[in-house]
C-alpha positions in Angstrom: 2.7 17.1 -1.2 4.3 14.0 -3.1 6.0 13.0 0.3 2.6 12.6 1.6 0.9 11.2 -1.3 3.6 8.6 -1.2 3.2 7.6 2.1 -0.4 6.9 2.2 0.0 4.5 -1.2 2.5 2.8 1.3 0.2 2.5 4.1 -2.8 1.4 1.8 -2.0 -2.5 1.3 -1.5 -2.5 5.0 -5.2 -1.2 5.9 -6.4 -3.3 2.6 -5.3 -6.5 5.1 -7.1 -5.4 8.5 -9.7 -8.1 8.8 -13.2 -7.1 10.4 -13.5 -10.3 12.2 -9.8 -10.0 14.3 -10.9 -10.7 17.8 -10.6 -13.5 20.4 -13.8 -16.0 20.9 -15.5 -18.3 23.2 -15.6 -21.8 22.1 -18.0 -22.8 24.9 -19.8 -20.3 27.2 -16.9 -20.8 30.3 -13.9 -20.7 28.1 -11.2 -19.1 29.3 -10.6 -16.4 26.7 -7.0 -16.0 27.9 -5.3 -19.4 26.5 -5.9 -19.3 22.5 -6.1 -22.6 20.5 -6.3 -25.2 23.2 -10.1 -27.2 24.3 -11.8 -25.4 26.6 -9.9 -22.1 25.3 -10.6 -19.3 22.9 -9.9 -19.2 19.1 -8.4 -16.3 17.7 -8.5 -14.0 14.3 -5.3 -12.2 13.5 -3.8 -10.2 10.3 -5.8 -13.3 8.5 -4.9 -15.9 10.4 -7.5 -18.0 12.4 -5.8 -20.3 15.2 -8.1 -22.7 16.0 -7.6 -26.0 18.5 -3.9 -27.2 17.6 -3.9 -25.7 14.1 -4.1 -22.3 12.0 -5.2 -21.3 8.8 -4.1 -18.6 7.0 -7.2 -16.6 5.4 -7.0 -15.8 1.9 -8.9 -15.0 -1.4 -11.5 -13.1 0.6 -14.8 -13.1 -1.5 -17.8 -10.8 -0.5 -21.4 -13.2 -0.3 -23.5 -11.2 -2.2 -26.8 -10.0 0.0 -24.8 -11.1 2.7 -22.9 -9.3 5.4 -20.4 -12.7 4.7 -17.4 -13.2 3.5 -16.0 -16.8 2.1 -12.0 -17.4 2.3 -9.9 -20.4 0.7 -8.3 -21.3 4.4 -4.8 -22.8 3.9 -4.5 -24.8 7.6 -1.9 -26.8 9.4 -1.7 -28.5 12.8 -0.5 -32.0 14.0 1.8 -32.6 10.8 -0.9 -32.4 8.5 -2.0 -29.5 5.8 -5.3 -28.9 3.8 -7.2 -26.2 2.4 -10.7 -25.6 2.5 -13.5 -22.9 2.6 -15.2 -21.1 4.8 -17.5 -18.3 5.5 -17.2 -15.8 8.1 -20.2 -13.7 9.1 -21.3 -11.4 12.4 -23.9 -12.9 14.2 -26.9 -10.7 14.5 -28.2 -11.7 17.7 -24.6 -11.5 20.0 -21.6 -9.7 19.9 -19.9 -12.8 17.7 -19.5 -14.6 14.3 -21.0 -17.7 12.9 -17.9 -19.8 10.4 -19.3 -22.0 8.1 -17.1 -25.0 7.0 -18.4 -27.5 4.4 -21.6 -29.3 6.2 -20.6 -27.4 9.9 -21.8 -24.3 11.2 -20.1 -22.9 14.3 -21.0 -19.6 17.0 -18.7 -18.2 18.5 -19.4 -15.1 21.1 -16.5 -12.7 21.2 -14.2 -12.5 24.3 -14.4 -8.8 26.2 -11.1 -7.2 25.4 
């Protein structure tokens, strides 16, 4: 019983970091959802990382929105020798099989690539 009990306590911070928006995404309508992080490409959400065009950000300080299905994250980036942190908020869009990210004065949709 305490070997069991022990491994789930193990496996808990693991499932704590799954991230309900992993996936792969359509920048534009024709991108090709096979090359990740390049224009015309896909952008891509991974064990809190999003890879965006020639940069990432690691996700953290996830924060609920309150009446929201929303959550904001402090994103830590870097790409072309540069590194910054900002916010956004990640949400499912309600209308397509996607999510809208909010960045300070920009709103983006992205419609999720078939897997």
């Amino acid at each position: 019983m305490r070997g069991g009990l022990f491994a789930a306590l193990i496996m808990m911070p693991m499932v704590a970091a799954a991230n309900p928006f992993d996936g792969v995404y359509r920048q534009v309508a024709n991108a090709d959802c096979g090359l990740v992080g390049v224009d015309g490409g896909a952008l891509k959400i991974a064990d809190n990382i999003f890879y965006g065009v020639d940069m990432e950000c690691r996700m953290t300080h996830p924060v609920n929105v309150v009446d929201m299905d929303a959550t904001l994250f402090t994103m830590q980036c870097s790409g072309e020798a540069d590194v910054w942190t900002e916010r956004a908020m990640i949400m499912d869009a309600k209308d397509t099989n996607g999510i809208i990210m909010v960045w300070n004065g920009y709103a983006f949709k992205y419609e999720r690539c078939p897997e």
